[in-house]
N, CA and C atoms as an extended XYZ file, in Angstrom:
339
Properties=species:S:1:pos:R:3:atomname:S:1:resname:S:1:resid:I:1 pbc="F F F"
N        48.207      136.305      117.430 N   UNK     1
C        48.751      137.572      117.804 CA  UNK     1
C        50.266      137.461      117.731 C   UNK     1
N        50.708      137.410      116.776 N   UNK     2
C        52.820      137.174      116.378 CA  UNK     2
C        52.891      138.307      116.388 C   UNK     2
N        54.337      138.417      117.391 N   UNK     3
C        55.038      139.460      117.541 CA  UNK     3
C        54.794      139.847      118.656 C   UNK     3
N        54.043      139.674      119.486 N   UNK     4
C        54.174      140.447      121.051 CA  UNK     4
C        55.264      140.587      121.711 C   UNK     4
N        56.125      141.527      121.114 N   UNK     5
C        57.756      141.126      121.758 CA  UNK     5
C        56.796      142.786      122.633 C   UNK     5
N        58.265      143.744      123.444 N   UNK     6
C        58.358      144.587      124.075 CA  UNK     6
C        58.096      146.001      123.781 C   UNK     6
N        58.205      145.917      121.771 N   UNK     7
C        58.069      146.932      121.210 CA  UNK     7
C        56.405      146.985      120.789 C   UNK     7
N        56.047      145.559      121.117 N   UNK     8
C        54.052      145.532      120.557 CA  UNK     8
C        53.657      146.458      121.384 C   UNK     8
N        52.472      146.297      121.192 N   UNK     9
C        51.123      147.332      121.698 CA  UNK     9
C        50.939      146.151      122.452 C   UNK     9
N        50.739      145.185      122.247 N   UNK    10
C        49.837      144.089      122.994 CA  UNK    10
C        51.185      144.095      124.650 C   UNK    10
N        52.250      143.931      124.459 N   UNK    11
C        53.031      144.397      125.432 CA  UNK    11
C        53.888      143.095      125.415 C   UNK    11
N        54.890      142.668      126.268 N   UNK    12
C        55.767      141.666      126.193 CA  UNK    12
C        55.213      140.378      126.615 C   UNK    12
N        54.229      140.123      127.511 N   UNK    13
C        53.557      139.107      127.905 CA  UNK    13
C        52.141      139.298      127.350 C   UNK    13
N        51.394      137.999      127.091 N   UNK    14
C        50.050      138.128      126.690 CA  UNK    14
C        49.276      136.783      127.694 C   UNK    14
N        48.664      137.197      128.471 N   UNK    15
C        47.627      136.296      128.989 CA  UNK    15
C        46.460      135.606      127.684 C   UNK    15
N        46.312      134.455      128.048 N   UNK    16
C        45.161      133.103      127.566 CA  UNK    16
C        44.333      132.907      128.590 C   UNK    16
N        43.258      133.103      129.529 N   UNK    17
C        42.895      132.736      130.260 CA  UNK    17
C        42.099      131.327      130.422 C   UNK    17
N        42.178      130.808      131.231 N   UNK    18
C        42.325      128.824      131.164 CA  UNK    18
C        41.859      128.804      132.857 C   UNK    18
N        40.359      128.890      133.413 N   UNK    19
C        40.448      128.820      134.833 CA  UNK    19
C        40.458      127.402      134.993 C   UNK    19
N        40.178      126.655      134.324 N   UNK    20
C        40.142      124.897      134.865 CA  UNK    20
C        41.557      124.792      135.199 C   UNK    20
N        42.761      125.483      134.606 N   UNK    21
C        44.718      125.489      134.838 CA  UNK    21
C        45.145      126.372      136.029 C   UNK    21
N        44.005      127.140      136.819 N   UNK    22
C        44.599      127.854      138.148 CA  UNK    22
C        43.988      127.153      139.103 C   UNK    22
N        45.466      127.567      140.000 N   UNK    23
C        44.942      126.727      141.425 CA  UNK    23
C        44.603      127.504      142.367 C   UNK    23
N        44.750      128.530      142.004 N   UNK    24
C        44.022      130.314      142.614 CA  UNK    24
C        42.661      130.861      141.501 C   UNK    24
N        42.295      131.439      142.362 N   UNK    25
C        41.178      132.578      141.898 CA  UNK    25
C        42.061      132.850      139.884 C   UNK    25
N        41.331      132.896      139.220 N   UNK    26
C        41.995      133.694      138.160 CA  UNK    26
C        42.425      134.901      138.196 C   UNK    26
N        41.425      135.741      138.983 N   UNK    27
C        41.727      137.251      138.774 CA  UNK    27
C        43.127      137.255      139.890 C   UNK    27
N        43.569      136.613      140.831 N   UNK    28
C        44.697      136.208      141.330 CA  UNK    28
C        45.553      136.167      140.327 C   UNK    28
N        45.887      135.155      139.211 N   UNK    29
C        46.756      134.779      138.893 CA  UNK    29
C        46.944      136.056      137.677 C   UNK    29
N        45.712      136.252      137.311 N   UNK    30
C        46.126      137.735      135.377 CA  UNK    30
C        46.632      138.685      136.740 C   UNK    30
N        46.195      138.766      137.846 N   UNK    31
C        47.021      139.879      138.355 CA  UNK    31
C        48.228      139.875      138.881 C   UNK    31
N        48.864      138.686      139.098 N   UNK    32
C        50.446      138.226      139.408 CA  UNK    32
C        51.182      139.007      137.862 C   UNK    32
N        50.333      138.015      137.051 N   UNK    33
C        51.112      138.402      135.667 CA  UNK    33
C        50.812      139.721      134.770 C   UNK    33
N        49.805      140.300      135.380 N   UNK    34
C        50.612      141.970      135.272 CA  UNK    34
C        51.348      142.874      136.061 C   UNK    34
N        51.259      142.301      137.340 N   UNK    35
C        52.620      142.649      138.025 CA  UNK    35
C        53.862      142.639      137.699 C   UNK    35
N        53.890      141.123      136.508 N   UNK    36
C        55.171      141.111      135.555 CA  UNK    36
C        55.351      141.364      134.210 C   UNK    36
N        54.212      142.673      133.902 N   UNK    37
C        54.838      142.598      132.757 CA  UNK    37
C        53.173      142.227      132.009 C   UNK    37
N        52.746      142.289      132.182 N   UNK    38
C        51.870      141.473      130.984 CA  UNK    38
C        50.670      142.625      131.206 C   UNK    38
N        50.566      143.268      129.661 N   UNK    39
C        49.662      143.815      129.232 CA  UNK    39
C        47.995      143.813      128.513 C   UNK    39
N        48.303      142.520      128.245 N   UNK    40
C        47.365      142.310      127.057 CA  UNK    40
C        46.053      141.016      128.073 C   UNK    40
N        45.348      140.961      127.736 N   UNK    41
C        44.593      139.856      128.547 CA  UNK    41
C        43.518      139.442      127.679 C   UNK    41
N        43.695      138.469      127.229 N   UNK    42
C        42.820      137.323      126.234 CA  UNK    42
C        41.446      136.915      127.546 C   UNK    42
N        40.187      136.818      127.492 N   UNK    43
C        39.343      136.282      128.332 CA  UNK    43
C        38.818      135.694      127.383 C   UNK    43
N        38.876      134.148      127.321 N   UNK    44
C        38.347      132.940      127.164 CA  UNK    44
C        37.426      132.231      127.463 C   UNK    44
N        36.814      132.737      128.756 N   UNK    45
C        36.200      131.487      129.867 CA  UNK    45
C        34.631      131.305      129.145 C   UNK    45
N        34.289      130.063      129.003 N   UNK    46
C        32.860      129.695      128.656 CA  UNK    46
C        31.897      130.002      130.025 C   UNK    46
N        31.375      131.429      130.145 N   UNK    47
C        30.449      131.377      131.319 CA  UNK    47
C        29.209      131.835      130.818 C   UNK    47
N        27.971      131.745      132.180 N   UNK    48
C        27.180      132.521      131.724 CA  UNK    48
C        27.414      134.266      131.624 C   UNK    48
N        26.546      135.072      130.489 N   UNK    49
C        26.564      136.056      130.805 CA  UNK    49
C        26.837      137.065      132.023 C   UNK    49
N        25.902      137.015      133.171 N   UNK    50
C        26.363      137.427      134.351 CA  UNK    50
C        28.088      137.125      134.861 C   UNK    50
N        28.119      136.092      134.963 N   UNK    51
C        29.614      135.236      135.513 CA  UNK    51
C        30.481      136.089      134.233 C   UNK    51
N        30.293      136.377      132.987 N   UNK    52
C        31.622      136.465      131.984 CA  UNK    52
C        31.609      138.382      132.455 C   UNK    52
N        30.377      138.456      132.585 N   UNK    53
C        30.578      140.361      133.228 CA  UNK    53
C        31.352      140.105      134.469 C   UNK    53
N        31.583      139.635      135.292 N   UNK    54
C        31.779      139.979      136.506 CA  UNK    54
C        33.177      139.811      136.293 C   UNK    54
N        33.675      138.554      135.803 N   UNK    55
C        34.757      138.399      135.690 CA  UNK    55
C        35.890      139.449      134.516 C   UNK    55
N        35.022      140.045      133.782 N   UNK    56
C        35.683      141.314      132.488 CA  UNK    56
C        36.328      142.139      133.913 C   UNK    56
N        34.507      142.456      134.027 N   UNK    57
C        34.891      143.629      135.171 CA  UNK    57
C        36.426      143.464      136.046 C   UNK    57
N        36.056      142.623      136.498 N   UNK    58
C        37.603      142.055      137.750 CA  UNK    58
C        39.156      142.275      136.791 C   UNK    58
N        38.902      141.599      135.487 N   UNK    59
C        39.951      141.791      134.781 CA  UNK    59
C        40.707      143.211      134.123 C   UNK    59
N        39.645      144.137      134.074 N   UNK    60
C        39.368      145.485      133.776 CA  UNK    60
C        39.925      145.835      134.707 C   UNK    60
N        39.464      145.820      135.731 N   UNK    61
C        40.620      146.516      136.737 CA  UNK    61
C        41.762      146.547      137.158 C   UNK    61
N        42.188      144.922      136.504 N   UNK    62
C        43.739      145.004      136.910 CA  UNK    62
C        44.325      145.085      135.701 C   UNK    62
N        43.956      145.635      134.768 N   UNK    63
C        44.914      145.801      133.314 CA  UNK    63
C        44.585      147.281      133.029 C   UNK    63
N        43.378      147.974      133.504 N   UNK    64
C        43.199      149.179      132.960 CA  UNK    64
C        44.481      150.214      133.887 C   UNK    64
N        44.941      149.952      135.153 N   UNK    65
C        46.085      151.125      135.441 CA  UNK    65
C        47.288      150.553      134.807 C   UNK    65
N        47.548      150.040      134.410 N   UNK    66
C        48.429      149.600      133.447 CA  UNK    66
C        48.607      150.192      132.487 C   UNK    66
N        47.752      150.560      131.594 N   UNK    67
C        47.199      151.016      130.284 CA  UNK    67
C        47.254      149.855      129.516 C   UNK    67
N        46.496      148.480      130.292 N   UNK    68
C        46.817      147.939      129.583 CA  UNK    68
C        46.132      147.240      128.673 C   UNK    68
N        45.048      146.112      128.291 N   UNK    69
C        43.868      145.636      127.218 CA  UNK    69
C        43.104      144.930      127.682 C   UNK    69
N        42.351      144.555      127.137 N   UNK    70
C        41.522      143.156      127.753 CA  UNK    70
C        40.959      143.004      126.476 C   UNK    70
N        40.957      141.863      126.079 N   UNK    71
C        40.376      140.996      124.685 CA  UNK    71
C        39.481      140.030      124.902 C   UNK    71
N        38.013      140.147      124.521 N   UNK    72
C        37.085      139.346      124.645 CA  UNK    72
C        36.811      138.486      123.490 C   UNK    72
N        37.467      136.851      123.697 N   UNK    73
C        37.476      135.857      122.536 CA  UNK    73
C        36.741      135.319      122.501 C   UNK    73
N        35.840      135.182      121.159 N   UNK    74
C        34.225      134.192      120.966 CA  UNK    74
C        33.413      135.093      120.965 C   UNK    74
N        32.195      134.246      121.524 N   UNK    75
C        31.154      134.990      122.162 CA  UNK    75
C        31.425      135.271      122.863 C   UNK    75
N        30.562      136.713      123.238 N   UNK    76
C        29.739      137.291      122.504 CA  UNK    76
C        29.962      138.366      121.550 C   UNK    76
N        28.776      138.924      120.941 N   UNK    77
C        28.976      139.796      119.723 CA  UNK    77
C        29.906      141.237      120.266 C   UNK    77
N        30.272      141.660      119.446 N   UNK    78
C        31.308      142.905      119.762 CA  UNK    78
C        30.129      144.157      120.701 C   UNK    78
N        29.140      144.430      120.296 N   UNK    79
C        28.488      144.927      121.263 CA  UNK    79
C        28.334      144.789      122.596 C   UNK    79
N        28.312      143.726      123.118 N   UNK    80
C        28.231      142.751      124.150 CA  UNK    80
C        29.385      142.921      124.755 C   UNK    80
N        30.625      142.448      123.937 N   UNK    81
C        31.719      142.475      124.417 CA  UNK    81
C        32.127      144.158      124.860 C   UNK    81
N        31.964      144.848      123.980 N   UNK    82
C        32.213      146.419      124.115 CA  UNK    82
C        31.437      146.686      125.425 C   UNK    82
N        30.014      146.711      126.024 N   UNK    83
C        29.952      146.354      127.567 CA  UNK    83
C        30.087      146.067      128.548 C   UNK    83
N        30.921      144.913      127.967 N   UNK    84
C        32.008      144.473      129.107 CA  UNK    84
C        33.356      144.678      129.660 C   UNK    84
N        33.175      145.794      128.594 N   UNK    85
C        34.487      146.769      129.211 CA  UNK    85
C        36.188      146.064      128.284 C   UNK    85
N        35.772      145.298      126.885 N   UNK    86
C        36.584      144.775      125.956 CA  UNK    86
C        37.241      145.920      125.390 C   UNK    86
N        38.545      145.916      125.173 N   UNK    87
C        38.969      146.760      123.884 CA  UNK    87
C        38.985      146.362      123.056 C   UNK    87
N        38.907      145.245      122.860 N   UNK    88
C        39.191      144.083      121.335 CA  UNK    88
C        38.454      143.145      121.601 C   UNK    88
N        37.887      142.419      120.393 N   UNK    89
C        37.239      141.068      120.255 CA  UNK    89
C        37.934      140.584      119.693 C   UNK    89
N        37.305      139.374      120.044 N   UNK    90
C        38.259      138.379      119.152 CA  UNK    90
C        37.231      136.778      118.430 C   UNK    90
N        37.343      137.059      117.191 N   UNK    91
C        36.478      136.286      117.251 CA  UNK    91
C        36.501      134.692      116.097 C   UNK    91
N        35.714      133.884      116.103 N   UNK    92
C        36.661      132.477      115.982 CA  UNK    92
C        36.636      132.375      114.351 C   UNK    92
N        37.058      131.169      113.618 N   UNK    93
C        36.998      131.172      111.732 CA  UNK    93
C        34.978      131.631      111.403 C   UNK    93
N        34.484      131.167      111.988 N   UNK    94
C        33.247      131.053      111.826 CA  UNK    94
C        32.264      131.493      113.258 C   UNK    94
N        32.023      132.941      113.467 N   UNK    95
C        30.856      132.607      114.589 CA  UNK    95
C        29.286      132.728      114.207 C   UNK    95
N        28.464      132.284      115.178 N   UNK    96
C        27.622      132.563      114.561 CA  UNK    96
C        26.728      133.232      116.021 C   UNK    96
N        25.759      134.037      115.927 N   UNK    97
C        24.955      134.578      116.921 CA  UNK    97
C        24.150      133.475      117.463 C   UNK    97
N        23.556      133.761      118.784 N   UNK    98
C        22.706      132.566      119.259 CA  UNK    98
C        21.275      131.991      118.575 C   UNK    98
N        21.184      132.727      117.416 N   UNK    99
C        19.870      132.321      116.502 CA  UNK    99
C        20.356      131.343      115.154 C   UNK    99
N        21.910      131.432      115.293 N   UNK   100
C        22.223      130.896      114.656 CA  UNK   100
C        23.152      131.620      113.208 C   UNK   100
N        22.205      132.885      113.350 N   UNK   101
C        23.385      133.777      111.907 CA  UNK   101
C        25.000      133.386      112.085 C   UNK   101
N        25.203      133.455      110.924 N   UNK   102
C        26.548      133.956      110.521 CA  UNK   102
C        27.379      135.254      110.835 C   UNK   102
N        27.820      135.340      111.530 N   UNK   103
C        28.609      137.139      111.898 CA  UNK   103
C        29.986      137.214      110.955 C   UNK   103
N        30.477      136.172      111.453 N   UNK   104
C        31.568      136.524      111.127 CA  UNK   104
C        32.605      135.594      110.153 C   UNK   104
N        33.155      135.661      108.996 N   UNK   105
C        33.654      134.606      108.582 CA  UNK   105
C        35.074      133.889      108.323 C   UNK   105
N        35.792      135.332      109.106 N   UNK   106
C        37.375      135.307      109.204 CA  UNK   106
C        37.687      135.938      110.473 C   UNK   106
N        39.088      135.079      111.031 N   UNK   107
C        39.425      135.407      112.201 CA  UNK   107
C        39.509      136.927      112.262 C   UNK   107
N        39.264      137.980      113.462 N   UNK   108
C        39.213      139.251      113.081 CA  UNK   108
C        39.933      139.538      114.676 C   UNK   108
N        40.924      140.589      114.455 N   UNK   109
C        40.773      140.954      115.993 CA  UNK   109
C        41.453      142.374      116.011 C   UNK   109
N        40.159      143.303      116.071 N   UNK   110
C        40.099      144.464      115.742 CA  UNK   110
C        39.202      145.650      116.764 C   UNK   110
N        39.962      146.569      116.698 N   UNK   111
C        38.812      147.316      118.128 CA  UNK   111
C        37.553      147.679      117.836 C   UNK   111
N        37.095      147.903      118.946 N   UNK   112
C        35.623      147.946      118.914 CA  UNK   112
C        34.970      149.400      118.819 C   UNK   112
N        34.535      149.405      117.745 N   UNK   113
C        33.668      151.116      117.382 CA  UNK   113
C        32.385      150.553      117.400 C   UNK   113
């Protein structure tokens, strides 16, 4: 994502989310850092289904009065992700669905219709 200066869409700060690197709650810390500024929110975390909803959700709320994004990277499929309340996926050189297909074969990170 080059270029996230002040004039992006993505906004001047961009969250990576990394919970094994907080020493608080996560939804603590993406919400410090849209307090300063930070629009955009990458969700990363390897969870189960249930756990990766709950946590969108939480994140959704503190970026949506903002006007601000939430980006769901990896799995799951853009459907999935679009449920979880994603504006964007993001997804890796190669994913593949849990049966194993091929989805996708270039990095893509594009909204979700």
């Amino acid at each position: 994502m080059v270029g996230a200066g002040a004039s992006s869409p993505l906004g001047p700060l961009l969250v990576l989310t990394d919970r094994t690197q907080c020493r608080r709650p996560l939804a603590q810390v993406v919400g410090a850092a849209v307090e300063r500024g930070a629009l955009t929110v990458v969700l990363r975390e390897d969870l189960p289904d249930a756990g990766r909803a709950e946590l969108a959700e939480q994140l959704r709320a503190l970026v949506e009065p903002v006007g601000g994004r939430l980006v769901v990277a990896g799995p799951p499929l853009p459907h999935v992700a679009a449920a979880l309340g994603a504006d964007r996926v993001a997804l890796g050189a190669v994913h593949r669905d849990r049966r194993g297909v091929v989805v996708q074969l270039r990095s893509v990170d594009g909204e979700l219709t």
